[in-house]
N, C-alpha and C positions, 0 to 999 in steps of 0.2 A: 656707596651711593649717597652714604647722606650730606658729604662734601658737597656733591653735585646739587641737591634738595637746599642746602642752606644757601648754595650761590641762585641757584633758581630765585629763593622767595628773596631775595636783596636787591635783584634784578627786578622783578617783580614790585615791591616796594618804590624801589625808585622811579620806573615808567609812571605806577598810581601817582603822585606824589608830584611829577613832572604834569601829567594829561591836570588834573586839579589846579594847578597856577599857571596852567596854560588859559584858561577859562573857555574850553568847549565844553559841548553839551554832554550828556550823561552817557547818550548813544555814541558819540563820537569817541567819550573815552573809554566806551566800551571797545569798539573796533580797535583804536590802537593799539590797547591792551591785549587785543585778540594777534594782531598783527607776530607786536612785540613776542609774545608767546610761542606762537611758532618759530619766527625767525633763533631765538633762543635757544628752543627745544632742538633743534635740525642741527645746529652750532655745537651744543653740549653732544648730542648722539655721534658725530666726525669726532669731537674729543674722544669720545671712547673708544670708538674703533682702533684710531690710534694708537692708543695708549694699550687697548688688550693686543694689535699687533706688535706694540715694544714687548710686552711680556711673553708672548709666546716667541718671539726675536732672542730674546736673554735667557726662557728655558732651553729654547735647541740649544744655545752657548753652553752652556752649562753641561748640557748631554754628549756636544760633540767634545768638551774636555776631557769629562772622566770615558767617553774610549778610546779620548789619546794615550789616557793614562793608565788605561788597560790595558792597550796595545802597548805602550814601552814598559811599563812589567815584565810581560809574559815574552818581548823581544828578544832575541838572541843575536850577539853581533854576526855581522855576515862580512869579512873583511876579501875573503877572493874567491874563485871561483871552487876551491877544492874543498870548500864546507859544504853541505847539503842536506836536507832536513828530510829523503827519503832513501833508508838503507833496501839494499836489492840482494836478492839471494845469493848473488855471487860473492857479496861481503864487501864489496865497495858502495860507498855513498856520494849522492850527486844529488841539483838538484834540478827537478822535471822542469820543460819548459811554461805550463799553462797547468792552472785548476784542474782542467777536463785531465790532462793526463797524470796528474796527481791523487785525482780520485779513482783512474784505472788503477795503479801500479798498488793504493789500498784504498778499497771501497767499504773499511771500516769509519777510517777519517770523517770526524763530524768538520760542519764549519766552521772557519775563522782564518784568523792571521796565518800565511805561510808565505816560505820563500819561494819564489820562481824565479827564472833565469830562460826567458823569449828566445832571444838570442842565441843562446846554444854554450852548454857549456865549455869552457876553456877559451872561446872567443869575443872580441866585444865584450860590454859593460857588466860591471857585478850584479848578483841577483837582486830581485828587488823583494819589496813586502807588499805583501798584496792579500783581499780580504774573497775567501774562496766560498764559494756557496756548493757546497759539494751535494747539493739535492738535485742541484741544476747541471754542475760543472763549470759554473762561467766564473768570470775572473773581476776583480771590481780594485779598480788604481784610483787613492783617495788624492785628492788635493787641499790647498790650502784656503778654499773660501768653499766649504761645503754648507754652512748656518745661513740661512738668511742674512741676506745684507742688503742696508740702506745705500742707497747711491747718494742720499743729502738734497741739495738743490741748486741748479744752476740752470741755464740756457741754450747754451750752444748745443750744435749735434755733436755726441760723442764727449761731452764736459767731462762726465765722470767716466773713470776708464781704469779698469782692474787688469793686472797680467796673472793667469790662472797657472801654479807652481805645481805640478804633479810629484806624488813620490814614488816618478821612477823619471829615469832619462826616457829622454827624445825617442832614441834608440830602440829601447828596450819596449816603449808603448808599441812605433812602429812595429814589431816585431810581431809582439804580440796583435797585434789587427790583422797584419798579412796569413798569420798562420790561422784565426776564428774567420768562423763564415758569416756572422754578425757581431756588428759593437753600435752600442747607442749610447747616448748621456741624454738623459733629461733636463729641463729648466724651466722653471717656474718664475712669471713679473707679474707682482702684485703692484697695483696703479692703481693713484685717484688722480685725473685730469694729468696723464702724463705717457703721451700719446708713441709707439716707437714709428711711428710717422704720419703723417698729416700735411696733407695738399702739398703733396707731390718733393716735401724735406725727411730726409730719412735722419733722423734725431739717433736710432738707437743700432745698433749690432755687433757681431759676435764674429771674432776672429778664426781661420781654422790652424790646423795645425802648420800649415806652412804660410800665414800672416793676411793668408788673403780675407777679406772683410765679406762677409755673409749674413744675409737678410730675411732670410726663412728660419723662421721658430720651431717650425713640427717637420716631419716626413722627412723626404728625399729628392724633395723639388728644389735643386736650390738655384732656380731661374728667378722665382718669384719672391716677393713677400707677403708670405703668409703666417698662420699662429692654426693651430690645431682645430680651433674654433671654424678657422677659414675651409679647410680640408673637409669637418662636418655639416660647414653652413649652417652652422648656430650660435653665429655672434650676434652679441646684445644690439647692433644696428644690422646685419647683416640683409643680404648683400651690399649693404653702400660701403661696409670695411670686412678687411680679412681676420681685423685682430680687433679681440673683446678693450684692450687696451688703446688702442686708435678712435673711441668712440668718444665722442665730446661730452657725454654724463658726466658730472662731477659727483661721482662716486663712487666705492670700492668695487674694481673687477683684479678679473687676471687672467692671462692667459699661463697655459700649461702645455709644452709638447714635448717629443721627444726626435732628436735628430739621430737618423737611420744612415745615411752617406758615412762608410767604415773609412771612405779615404780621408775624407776631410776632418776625420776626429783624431785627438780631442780638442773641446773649446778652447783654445789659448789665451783669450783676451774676451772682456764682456765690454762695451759702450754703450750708458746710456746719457739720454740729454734731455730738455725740455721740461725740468721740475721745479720752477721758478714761479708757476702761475700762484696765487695763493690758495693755500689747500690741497696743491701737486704735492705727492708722493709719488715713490717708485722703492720698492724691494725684490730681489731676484735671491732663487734659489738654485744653484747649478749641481747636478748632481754627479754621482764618479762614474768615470767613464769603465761601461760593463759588456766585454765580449766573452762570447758563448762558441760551442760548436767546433769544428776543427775541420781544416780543407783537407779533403781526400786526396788520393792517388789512386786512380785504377789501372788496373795494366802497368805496362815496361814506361819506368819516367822518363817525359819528354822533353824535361829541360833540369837544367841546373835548382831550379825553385824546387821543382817536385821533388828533387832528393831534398832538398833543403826541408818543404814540408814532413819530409819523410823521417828526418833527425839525421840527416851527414853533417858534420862541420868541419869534418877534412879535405880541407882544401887538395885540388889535386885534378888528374886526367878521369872521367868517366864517360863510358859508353851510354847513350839516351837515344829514346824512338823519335825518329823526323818524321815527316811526311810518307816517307814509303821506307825509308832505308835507316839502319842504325847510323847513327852521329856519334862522332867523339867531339868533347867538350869541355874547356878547362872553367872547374870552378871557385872563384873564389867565397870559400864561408867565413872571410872573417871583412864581407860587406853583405848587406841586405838585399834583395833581391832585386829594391827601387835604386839600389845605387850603382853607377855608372863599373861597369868594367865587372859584377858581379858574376858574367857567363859570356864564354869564348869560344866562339864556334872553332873546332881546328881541323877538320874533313869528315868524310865516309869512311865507317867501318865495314869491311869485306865480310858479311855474314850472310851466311844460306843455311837453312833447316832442314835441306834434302839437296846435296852433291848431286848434281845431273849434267849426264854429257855423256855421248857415244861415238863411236865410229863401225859405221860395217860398211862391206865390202858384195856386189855381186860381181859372181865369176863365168853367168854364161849368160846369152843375149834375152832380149827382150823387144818383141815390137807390137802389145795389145797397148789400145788407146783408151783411156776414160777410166782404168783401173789404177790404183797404187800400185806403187815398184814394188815388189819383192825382195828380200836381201839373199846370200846363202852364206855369209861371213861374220862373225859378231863379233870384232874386234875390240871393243872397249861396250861398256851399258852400264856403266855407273849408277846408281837407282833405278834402273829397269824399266826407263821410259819408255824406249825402240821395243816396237815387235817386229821382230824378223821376219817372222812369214807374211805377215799384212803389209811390212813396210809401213805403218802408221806409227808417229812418235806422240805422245798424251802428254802434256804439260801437267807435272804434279803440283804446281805452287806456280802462282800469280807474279811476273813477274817478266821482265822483258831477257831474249834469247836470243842466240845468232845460229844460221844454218850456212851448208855449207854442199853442193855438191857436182860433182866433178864424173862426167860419165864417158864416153868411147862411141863415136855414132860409124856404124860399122857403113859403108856405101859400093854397089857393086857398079858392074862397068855400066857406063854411059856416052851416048855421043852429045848432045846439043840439049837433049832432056835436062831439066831441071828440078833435082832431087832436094830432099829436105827434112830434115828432124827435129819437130820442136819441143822439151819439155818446159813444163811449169810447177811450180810449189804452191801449194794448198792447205788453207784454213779452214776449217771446218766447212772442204769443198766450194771454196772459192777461191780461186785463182789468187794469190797474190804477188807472183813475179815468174818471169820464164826466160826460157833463153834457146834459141835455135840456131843451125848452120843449114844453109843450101849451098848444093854445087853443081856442075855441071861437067862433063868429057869427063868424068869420074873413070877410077879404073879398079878394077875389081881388089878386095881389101885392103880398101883406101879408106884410113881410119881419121877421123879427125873429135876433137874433145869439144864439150860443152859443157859450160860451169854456170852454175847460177848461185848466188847469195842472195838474204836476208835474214836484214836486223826487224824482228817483231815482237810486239808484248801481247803478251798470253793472258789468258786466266785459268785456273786450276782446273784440268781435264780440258781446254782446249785441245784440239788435233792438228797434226801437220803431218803431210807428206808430198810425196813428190811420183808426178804422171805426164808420160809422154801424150802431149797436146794438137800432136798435127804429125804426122807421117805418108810419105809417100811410098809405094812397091819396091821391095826388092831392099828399102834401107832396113837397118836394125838399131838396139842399144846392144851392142857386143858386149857391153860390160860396164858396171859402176867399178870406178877407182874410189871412191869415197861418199858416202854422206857421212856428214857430222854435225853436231851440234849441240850446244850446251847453255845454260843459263848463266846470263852476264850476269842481274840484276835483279836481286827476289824482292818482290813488294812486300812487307812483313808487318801490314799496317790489318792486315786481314787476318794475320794470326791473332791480333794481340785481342 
């Protein structure tokens, strides 16, 4: 400071020195002097700030060097996929996809540099290096502008413009996003009069991963433009701006947020613009993009993804739960989940949990109305749905069924009269299809048949059977030739 102290008093000197051969009065060149003073003082205090922001600028340098230089020490080449830095009890080595399950497989492992492999081994890109925080499990992918850096000074929106270098592929970031349940990156812009927009020109933003230009600083809104401040409503103008940087003070602010949208990360590109005024500054710090956590599976997997979460990367046919019915589905694991062609529907797999389906048979008449048929035959009861004596069948599982029955309506003699037998099939005693014959000049064992079908979906213990619905004197059911039925279609979405 005494630089600073010796340009003061020569400043100082020269104002005296100038107010005296100007020939004002004593008061006047008091005020000047007072003026001068301030204006000076305000000037030299912007000098420093500056100046302590280079230096703490060229300490982080300096910091972020010796842990590159850490990190390539302690590095180990990783040239394909059959090298791997965690051995398994079976005595093969690979290595895990994510931090988190590298801290499962040893949760001695302190933090730091490891390889991972998102992707899956044997498919896709080599493992990358990546810095694990194994208190937490989350995964943190460095890049190549992690130090504070000056954007310089220029005009236009978007003048200065960085492309943000990850050390891992595309691919393998991707990967690793789909499979955690959260990734964020932080960034910090430190600003004097160097606004990331200002009546209604947007000067500054941030690229995502797939190129698209994005305007929001903090959160997961990325409709708006805003800055973390904007989301607390505690910017230095607030409410008239979202961001502590947008504010016309000419002097040191910043904003700080961190972006939450896992699809849109990581930041690929930084744009700023607008640090031309004098005395505009602008410095951003972006920080490494950090996912945590890991997508579950519960239950039977319903798509190709979920094995894929699950660690399959053989490609190939697998059976997955749809909607009510298993599905077969071709998967390819040596694309991502967001890539075209990754899962192939190729039909319905024929699965049932309980084999049902019967046939019986009655062999002597019946003509009571409003009760279930009776059987005395039990020709087939695969799972033991039919009861014979009730003639009541119980649906053991959810699921759609077909029935089937075929009976004998026995009719004795008639002249002009018109006789008639009607049954019907029931669902938890309600009528849901029937079927009748009438006739007339009838002649004594004159047999004629009636058949009724339906297709119905059940739920587990629903009931079905079958009751003559309308009879006249003298007719009978001489005999069932059949009921049957059996489950087409088990809904197995209420197993899982």
């Amino acid at each position: 400071m005494s630089r600073f102290s010796r340009i003061h008093l020569s400043f100082v000197l020269f104002f005296c020195s100038t107010c005296l051969t100007a020939g004002f009065s004593v008061e006047e060149q008091l005020h000047q002097l007072r003026e001068n003073y301030v204006e000076l003082k305000h000037n030299l205090e912007l000098k420093v700030v500056q100046l302590e922001a280079k230096v703490v600028q060229l300490e982080e340098k300096v910091q972020h060097q010796e842990s590159i230089l850490i990190a390539l020490q302690s590095q180990q080449p990783i040239n394909s996929k059959s090298v791997s830095a965690i051995s398994q009890p079976s005595g093969k080595i690979y290595v895990l996809r994510t931090c988190r399950e590298t801290r499962a497989a040893d949760p001695s492992l302190g933090s730091g540099m490891y390889w991972i492999d998102p992707d899956g081994q044997g498919v896709g890109d080599d493992p990358i290096y990546v810095f694990c925080n194994m208190a937490t499990g989350s995964t943190k992918i460095s890049h190549n502008t992690e130090s504070k850096t000056d954007v310089g000074n220029c005009a236009d929106p978007g003048c200065y413009s960085k492309a943000i270098n990850y050390n891992a592929t595309m691919r393998q970031i991707m990967a690793l996003v789909d499979l955690s349940t959260e990734c964020h990156q932080s960034i910090k812009y430190d600003c004097i009069s160097a606004p990331l927009e200002i009546n209604g020109i947007v000067y500054s933003w941030w690229n995502d991963r797939n190129g698209n230009p994005q305007y929001f600083w903090s959160g997961s809104n990325s409709s708006v433009h805003v800055c973390q401040c904007g989301l607390d409503r505690n910017c230095v103008e607030s409410p008239a701006v979202p961001c502590n940087c947008d504010s016309g003070l000419p002097t040191l602010l910043a904003d700080s947020g961190v972006i939450t949208v896992k699809n849109l990360l990581p930041i690929t590109r930084l744009n700023f613009g607008r640090t031309i005024l004098e005395g505009s500054s602008g410095q951003y710090t972006l920080g490494r993009l950090e996912c945590s956590g890991q997508m579950a599976v519960t239950g039977m997997p319903k798509s190709c993804e979920d094995l894929w979460w699950i660690g399959h990367t053989l490609s190939g046919l697998y059976s997955v739960m749809g909607t009510a019915m298993v599905e077969n589905v071709y998967c390819d694991f040596t694309k991502l989940p967001s890539d075209a062609g990754f899962q192939k529907w190729m039909g319905f797999a024929d699965v049932q949990s309980v084999p049902t389906y019967f046939l019986v048979t009655k062999d002597n008449g019946f003509s009571s109305m409003n009760i279930s048929i009776p059987y005395t035959t039990e020709k087939l009861n695969i799972g033991g749905a039919m009861d014979l004596s009730s003639g009541k069948f119980t649906a053991p599982r959810t699921g759609t069924y077909f029935f089937s029955f075929t009976g004998l309506i026995s009719f004795p003699t008639s002249s002009s009269t018109v006789l008639e037998l009607g049954v019907g099939i029931y669902l938890n005693g309600v009528e849901i299809g029937r079927s009748w014959d009438d006739e007339a000049n009838t002649v004594i064992g004159q047999e004629v048949p009636v058949v009724v079908q339906s297709t119905v979906n059940l739920q587990a213990r629903d009931q079905v059977w079958m009751q003559i619905t309308a009879i006249t004197g003298g007719v009978t059911m001489h005999s069932v030739r059949s009921f049957t039925g059996w489950l087409l279609q088990e809904n197995l979405s209420q197993l899982l």
